[in-house]
C-alpha positions in Angstrom: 0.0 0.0 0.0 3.2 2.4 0.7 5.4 1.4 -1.6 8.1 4.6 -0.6 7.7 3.4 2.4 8.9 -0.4 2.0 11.3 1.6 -0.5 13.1 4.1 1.7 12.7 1.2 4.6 14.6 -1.3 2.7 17.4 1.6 1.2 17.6 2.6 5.0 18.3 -1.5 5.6 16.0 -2.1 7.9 13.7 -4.9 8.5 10.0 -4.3 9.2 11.1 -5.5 12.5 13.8 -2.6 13.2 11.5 -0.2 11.7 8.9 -0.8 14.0 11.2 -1.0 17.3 12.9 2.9 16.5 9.2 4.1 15.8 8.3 2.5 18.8 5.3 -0.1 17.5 5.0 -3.5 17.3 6.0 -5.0 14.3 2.2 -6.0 13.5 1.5 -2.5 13.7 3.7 -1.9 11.0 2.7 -4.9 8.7 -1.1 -3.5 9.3 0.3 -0.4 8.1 1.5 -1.7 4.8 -1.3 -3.5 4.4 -3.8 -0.4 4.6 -5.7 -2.6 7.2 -5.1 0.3 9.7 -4.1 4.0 8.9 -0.2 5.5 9.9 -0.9 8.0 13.0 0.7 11.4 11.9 2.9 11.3 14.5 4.5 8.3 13.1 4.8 9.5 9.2 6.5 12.9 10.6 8.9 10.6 12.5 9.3 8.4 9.3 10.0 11.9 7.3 12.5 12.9 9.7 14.1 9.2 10.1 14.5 9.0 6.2 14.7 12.6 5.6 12.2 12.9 3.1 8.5 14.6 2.6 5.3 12.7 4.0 3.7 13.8 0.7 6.3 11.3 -0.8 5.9 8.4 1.9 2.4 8.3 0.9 3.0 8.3 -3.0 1.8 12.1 -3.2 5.2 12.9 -5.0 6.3 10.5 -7.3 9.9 11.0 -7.0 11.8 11.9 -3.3 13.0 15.2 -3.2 17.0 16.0 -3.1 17.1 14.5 1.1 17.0 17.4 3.5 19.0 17.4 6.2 17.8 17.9 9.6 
């Protein structure tokens, strides 16, 4: 369902597992996520921003391409 998600997850080299321990879920929480079987909480796609450094518009395939990485 998030493809730049699984995208920037996997360039980042994290498992689903990892990616759900440094935002602080459980890793079902995350594969519900992916799924679209529950929505993201927007305080976990501004930490994903931050943690890949990249726009929430593009996370959820609202830009088609990532913007140059910010740096913050």
């Amino acid at each position: 369902m998030y493809p730049n998600i699984e995208a920037e997850r996997a360039r980042a080299g994290l498992s689903r597992a990892q990616l759900a321990e440094r935002l602080g879920v459980s890793y079902g929480t995350v594969k519900n996520w992916m799924q679209g079987a529950t929505d993201i909480p927007c305080t976990k796609l501004i930490a994903l921003s931050r943690m890949f450094r990249c726009s929430t518009d593009y996370l959820l395939g609202v830009e088609a391409a990532p913007p140059a990485r910010r740096s913050i």
